[in-house]
C-alpha positions as CSV (number, residue, x, y, z in Angstrom):
1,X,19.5,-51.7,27.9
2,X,17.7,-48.6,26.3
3,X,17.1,-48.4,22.6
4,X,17.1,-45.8,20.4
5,X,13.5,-45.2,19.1
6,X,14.9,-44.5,15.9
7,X,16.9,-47.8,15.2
8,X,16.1,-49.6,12.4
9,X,16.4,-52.6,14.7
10,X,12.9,-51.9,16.2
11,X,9.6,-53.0,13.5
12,X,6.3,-51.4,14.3
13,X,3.8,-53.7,13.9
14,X,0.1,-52.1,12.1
15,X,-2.5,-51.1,14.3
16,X,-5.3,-54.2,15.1
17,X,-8.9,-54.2,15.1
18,X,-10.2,-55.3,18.0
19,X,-13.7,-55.7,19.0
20,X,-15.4,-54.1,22.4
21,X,-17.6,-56.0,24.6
22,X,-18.9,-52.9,26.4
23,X,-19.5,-49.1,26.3
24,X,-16.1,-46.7,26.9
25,X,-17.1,-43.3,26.1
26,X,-14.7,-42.2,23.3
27,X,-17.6,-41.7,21.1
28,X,-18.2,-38.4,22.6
29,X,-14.5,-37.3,21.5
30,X,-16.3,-35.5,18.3
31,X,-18.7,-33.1,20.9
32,X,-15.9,-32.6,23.0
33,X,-13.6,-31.0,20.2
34,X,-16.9,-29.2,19.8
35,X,-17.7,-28.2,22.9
36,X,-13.9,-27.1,23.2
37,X,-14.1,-25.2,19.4
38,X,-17.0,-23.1,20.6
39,X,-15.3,-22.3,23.8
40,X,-12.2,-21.1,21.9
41,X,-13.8,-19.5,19.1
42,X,-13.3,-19.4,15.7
43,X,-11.2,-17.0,13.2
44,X,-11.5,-16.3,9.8
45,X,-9.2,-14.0,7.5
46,X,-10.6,-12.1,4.4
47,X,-8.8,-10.5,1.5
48,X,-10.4,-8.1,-1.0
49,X,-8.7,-7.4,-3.9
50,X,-10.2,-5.3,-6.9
51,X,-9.9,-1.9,-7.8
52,X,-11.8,1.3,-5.8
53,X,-15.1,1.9,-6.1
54,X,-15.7,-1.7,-7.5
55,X,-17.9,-2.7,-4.2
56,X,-15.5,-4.1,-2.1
57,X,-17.1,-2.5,1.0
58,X,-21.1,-3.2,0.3
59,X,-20.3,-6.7,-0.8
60,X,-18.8,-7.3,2.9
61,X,-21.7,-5.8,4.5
62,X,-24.4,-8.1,2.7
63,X,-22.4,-11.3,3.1
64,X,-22.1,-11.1,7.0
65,X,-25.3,-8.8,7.5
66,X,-24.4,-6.3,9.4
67,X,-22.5,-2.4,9.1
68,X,-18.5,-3.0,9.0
69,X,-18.4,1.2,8.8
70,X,-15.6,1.6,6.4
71,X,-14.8,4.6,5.0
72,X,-14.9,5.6,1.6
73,X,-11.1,5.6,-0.6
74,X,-10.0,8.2,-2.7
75,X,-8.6,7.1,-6.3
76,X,-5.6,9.4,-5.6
77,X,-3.1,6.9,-3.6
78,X,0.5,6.8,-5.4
79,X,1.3,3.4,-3.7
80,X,-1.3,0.1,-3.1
81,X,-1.3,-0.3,1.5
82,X,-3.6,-2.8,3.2
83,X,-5.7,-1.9,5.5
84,X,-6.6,-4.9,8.3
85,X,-10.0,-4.2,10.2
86,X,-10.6,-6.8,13.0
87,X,-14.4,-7.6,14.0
88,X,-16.0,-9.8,17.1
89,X,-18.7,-11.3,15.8
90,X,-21.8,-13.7,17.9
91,X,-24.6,-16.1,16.1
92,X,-26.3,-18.0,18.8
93,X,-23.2,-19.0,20.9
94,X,-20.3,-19.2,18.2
95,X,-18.0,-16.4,18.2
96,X,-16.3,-15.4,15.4
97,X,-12.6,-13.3,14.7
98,X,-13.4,-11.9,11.7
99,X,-10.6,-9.5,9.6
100,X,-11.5,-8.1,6.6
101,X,-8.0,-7.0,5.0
102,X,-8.6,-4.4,2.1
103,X,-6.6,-3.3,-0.8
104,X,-6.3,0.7,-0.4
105,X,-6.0,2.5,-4.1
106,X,-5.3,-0.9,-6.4
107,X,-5.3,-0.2,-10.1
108,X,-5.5,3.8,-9.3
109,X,-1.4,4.1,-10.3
110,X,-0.7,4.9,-13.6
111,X,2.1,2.6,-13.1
112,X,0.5,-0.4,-12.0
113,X,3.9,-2.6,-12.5
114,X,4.1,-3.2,-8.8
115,X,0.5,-2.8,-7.6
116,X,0.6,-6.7,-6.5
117,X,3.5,-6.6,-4.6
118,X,2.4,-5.1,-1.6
119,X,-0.5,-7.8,-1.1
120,X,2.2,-10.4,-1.6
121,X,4.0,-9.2,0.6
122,X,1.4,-9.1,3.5
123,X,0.3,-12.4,3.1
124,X,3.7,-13.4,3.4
125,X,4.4,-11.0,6.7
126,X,1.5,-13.1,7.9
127,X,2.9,-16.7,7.5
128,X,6.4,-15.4,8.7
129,X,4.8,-13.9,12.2
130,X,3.0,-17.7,12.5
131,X,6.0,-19.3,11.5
132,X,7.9,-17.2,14.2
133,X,5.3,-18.3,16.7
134,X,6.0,-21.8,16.0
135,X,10.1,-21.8,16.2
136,X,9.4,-20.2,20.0
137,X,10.6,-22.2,23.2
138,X,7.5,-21.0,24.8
139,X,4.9,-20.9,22.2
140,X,1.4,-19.5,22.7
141,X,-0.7,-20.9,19.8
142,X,-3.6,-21.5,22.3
143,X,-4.4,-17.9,22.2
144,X,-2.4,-16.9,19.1
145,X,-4.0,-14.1,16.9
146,X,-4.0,-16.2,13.6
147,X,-3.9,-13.1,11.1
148,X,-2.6,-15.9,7.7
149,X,-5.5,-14.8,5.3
150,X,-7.4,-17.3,4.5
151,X,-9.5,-16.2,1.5
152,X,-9.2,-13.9,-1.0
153,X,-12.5,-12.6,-2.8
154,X,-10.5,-11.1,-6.0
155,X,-13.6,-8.8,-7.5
156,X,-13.3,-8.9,-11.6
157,X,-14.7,-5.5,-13.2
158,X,-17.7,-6.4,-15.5
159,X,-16.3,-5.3,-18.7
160,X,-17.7,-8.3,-20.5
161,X,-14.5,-8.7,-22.5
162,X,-11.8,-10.3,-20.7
163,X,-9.5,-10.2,-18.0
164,X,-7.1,-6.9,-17.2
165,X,-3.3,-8.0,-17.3
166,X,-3.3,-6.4,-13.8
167,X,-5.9,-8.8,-12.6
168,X,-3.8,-12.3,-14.6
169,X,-0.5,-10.9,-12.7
170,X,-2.0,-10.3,-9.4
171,X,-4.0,-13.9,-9.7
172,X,-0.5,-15.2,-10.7
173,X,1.3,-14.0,-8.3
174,X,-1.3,-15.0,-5.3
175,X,-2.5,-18.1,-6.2
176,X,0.2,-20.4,-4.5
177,X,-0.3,-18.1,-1.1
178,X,-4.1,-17.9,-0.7
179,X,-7.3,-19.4,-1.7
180,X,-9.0,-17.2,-4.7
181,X,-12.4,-17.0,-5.2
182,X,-12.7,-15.0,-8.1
183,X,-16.4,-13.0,-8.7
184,X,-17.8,-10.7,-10.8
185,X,-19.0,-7.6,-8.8
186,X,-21.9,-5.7,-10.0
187,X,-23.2,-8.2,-11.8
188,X,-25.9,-6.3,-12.4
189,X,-24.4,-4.3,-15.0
190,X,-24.3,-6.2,-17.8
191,X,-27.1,-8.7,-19.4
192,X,-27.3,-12.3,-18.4
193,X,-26.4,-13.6,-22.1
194,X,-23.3,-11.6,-21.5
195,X,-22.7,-12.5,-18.2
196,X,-22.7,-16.6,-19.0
197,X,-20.3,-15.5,-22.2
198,X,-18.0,-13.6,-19.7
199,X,-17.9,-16.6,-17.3
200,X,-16.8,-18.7,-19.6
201,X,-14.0,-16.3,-20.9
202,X,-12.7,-15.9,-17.4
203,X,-12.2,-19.6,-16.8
204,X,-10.7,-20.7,-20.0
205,X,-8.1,-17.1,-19.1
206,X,-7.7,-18.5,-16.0
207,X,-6.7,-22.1,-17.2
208,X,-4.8,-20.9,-20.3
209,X,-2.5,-18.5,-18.1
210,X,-1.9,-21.7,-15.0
211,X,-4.0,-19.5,-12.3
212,X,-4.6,-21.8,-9.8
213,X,-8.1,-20.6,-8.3
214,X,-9.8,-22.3,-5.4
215,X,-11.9,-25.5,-6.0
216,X,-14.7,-26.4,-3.4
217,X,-13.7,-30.0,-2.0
218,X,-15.8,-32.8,-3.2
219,X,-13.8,-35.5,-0.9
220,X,-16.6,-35.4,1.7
221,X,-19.7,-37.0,0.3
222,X,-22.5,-35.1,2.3
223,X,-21.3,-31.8,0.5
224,X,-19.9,-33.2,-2.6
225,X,-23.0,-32.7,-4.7
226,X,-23.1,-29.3,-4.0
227,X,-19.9,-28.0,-4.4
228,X,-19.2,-29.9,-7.3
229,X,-22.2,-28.0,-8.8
230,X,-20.8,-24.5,-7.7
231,X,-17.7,-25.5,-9.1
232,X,-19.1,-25.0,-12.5
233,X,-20.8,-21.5,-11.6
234,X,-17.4,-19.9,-10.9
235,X,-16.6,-17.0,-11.1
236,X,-19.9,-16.0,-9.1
237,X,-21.4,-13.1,-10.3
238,X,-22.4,-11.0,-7.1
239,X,-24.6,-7.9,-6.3
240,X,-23.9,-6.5,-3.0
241,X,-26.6,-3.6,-0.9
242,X,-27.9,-3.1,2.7
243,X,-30.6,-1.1,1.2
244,X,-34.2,-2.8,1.5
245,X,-36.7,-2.1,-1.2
246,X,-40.4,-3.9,-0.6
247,X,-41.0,-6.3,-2.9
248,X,-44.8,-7.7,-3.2
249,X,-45.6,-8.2,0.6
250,X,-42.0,-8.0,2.0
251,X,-38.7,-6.3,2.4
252,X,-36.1,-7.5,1.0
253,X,-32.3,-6.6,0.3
254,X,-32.4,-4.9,-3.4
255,X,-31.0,-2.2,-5.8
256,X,-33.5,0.1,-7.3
257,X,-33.6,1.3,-10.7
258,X,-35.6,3.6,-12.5
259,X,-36.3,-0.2,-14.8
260,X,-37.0,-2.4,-12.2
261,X,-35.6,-3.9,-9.2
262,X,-32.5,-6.6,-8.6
263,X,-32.9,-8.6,-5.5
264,X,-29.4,-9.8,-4.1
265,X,-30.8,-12.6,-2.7
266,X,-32.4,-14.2,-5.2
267,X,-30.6,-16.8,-7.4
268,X,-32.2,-15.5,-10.6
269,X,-30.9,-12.0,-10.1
270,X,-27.1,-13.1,-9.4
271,X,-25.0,-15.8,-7.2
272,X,-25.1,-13.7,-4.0
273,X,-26.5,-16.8,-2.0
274,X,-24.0,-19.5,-3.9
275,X,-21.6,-17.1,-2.6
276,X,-22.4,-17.1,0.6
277,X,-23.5,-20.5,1.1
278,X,-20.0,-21.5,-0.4
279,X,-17.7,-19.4,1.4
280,X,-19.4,-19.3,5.0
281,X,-21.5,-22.1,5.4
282,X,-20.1,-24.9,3.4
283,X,-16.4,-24.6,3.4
284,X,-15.4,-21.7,6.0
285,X,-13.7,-24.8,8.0
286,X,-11.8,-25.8,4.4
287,X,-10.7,-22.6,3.7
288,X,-8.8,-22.4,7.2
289,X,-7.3,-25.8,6.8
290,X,-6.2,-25.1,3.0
291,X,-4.6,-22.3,4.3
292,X,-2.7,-23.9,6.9
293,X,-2.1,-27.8,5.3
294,X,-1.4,-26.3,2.0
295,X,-0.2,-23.0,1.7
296,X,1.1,-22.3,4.9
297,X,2.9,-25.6,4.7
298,X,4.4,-24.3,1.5
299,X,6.1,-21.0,2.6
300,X,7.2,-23.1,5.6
301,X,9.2,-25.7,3.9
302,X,10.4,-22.9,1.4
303,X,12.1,-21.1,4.5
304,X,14.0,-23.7,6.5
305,X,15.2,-24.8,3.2
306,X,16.6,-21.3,2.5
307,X,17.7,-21.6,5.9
308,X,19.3,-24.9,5.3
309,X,17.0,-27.3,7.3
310,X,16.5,-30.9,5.4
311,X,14.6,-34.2,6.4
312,X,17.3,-36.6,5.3
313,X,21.1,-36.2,4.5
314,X,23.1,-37.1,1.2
315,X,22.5,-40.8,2.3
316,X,18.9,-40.1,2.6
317,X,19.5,-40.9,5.8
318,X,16.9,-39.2,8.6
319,X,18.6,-36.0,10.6
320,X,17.2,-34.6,13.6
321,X,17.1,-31.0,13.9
322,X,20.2,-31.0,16.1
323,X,22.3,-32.5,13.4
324,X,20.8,-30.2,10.6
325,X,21.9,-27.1,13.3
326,X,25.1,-28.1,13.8
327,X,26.2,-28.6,10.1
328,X,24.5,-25.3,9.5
329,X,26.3,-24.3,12.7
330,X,29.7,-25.4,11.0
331,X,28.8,-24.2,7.8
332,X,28.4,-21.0,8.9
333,X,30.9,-20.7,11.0
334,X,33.6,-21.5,7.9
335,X,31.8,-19.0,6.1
336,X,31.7,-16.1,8.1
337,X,35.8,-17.2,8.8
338,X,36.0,-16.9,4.9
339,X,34.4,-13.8,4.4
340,X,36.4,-12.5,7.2
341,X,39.7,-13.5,5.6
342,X,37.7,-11.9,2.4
343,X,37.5,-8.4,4.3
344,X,40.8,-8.4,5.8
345,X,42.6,-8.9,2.6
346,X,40.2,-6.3,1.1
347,X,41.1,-4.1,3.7
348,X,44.4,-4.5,3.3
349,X,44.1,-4.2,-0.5
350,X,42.3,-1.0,0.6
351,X,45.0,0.1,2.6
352,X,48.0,-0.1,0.1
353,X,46.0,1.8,-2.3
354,X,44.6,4.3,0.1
355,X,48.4,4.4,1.0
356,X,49.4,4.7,-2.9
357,X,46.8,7.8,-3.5
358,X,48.3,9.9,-0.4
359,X,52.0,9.1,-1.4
360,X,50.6,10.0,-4.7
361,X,49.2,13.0,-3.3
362,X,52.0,14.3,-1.6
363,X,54.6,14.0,-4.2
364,X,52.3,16.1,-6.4
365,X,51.9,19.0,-3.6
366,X,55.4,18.8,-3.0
367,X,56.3,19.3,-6.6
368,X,53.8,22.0,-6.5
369,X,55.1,23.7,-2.9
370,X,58.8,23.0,-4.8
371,X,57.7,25.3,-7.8
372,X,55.9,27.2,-5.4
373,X,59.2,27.8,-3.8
374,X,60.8,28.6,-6.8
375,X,58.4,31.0,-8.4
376,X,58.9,32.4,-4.9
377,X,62.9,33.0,-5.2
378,X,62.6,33.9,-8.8
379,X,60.2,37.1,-7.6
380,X,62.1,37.9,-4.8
381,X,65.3,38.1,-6.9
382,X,63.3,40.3,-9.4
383,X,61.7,42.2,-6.6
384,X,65.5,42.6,-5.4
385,X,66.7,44.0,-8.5
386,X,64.0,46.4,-8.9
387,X,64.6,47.8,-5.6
388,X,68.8,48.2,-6.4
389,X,68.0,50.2,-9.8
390,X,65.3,52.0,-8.0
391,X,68.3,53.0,-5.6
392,X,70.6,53.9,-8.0
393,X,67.9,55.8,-10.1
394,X,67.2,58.1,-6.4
395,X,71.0,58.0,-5.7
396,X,71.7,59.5,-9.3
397,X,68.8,61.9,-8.8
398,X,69.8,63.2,-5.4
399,X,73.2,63.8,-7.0
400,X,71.2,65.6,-9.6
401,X,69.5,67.5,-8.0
402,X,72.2,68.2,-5.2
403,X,74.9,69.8,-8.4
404,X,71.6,71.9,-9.4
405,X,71.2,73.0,-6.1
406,X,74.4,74.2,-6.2
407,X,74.3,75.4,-9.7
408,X,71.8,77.6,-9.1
409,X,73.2,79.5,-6.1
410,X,76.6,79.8,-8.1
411,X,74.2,81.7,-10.3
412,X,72.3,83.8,-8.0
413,X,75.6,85.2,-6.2
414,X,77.8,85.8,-9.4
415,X,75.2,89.1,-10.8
416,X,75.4,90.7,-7.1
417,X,79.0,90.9,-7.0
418,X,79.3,92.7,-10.8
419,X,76.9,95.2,-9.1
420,X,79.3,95.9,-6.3
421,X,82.1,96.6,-8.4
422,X,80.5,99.0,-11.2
423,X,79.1,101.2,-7.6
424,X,82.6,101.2,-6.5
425,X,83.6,102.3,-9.8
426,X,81.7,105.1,-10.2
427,X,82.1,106.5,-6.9
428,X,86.1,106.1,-7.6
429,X,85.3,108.5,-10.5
430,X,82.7,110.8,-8.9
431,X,85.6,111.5,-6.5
């Protein structure tokens, strides 16, 4: 007899601990996933959001050392695109996908209403093209392009004052997508008694308005420490430059000014370094799990819901996937018969008064081709008319004219006759 794995009639005992008497070998399961990891490679995605101009670009540069060649942006975009750079990277023998995804003319609209939406909507293009890799018969994860963003570096202006609304909207808006580490770029620009003030306004604008910003893990006890210290130090304030400036005996990456020098890797100048040693060396790894565990896991379960996929039924009883398909399958299938009883009757409904409107239609043109008609009969009858008097009128003139005619010759032969007789006359007499 074959049971069903699923019946409740099976009981899985808990797992015992047992105790070895020799050596087996699994301990070398954790340098095999990393002999395997540094075979495969490693990927890491990299939002920057903040407005143009604000140091996106430099601050890139500096944090992975190296020339990324991106090209200025003008302030005259009228809509906010992303622009995704992919980069292969080597340090000793790990290899490194990096993407840097920027945000092309943000905050340069007058109309900045909808200046977030196109980032949310990448992110989410993103997590619907892994998503789409995962539904796949044949799936290809092995050597999937992983593209989900897994951090955002959201660059705050250095007003001093307080946040933009742009900046609490977009932060809003992101926060349940993407890991946010917010910083302050050019530090530099403002004093460090204002800087510390400006921190503190960020955070307590940040917890006010429910942004959800990205907290450094302190579950792991080797690393706790330390990021439960730069836990307090956020938002870091960061100076970004490639440009080397010698400094005492060395060279070292720097800004020059005409009143001294700032030094972007050292601590007391800004939190370049706590940047860096946060995001790259400490909890790169976390970043890419957060993304996946947490929000990744998020839009997941938001879409086969909308799609109508569920764990358990209304018994709370467990349903495979098959069982959830076909009562979608069903469901659907009712409802498309539905709507297309819906747009037959419309069409119908369509019909009669498409049907009304010509009948409609045609009575009125052939009331109008009847008058027509009329009109028609009425002229011709007065045209008729016309033409009989016009008749008479040349009848009674050609009868006119014909008695003048006439007349006239009566007149014309009547004086030559007289003359005749008075010459007979007189030659009567003459004789």
């Amino acid at each position: 007899m074959v049971m069903n794995p699923a019946s409740p009639c099976i009981q899985k005992d808990s797992p015992r601990s047992l105790t070895m008497s020799g050596h087996v070998g699994f301990e070398s399961l954790p340098d095999q996933l990393v002999n395997r990891s540094i075979q495969q490679g490693f990927c890491f995605n990299i939002l920057c959001v903040g407005e143009t101009g604000i140091g996106k670009s430099t601050l890139i540069d500096t944090l992975f050392n190296t020339n990324f060649e991106d090209h200025e942006s003008s302030h005259f975009y009228p809509h906010v695109r992303l622009k995704a750079q992919t980069y292969e990277l080597q340090e000793s023998n790990v290899r490194l996908k990096l993407t840097i995804v920027n945000t092309v003319g943000f905050g340069d609209q007058i109309n900045k209403e909808e200046s977030y939406q196109p980032i949310v909507d990448y992110i989410d293009a993103q997590f619907e093209a892994y998503l789409q890799e995962e539904l796949k018969i044949k799936r290809s994860l092995f050597n999937y392009h992983d593209s989900r963003v897994h951090v955002c570096l959201y660059f705050i202006s250095p007003t001093g004052h307080s946040l933009k609304t742009l900046d609490l909207l977009t932060m809003k808006s992101l926060d349940s997508k993407v890991n946010i580490i917010p910083v302050i770029a050019k530090a530099d620009a403002i004093s460090k008694t204002e800087l510390q003030k400006f921190k503190i306004k960020l955070m307590s604008e940040l917890v006010s308005n429910g942004v959800q910003i990205y907290q450094f893990p302190t579950d792991d006890e080797t690393i706790a420490k330390i990021n439960a210290s730069m836990n307090g130090h956020l938002p870091f304030a960061v100076v970004g430059s490639m440009d080397e400036v010698k400094v005492g005996n060395k060279m070292v990456k720097a800004r020059q000014y005409p009143w001294g020098v700032v030094q972007v890797e050292n601590e007391n100048h800004c939190d370049f370094v706590k940047l860096r040693e946060m995001l790259i060396c400490t909890n790169m790894e976390d970043l890419r799990d957060q993304t996946h565990t947490r929000h990744y896991e998020l839009y997941r379960r938001r879409k086969l819901e909308e799609m109508g996929f569920m764990d358990v039924g209304p018994e709370n009883q467990p349903l495979s996937l098959q069982e959830t398909y076909e009562a979608k399958r069903h469901e659907f299938y009712g409802e498309r018969q539905r709507k297309e009883e819906e747009m037959k009757q419309l069409f119908v409904q369509r019909v009669k008064e498409k049907e009304a409107i010509l009948k409609e239609a045609e009575r009125e043109l052939q009331a109008k081709f009847e008058h027509l008609k009329r009109v028609h009969q009425e002229e011709k009858l007065r045209l008729e008319e016309k033409r009989r008097l016009l008749e008479e009128e040349i009848m009674a003139f050609s009868k006119k004219k014909a008695t003048s005619e006439i007349y006239q010759n009566q007149t014309f032969m009547t004086p030559g006759s007289n003359l005749r007789k008075d010459k007979d006359r007189k030659n009567s007499n003459f004789m």
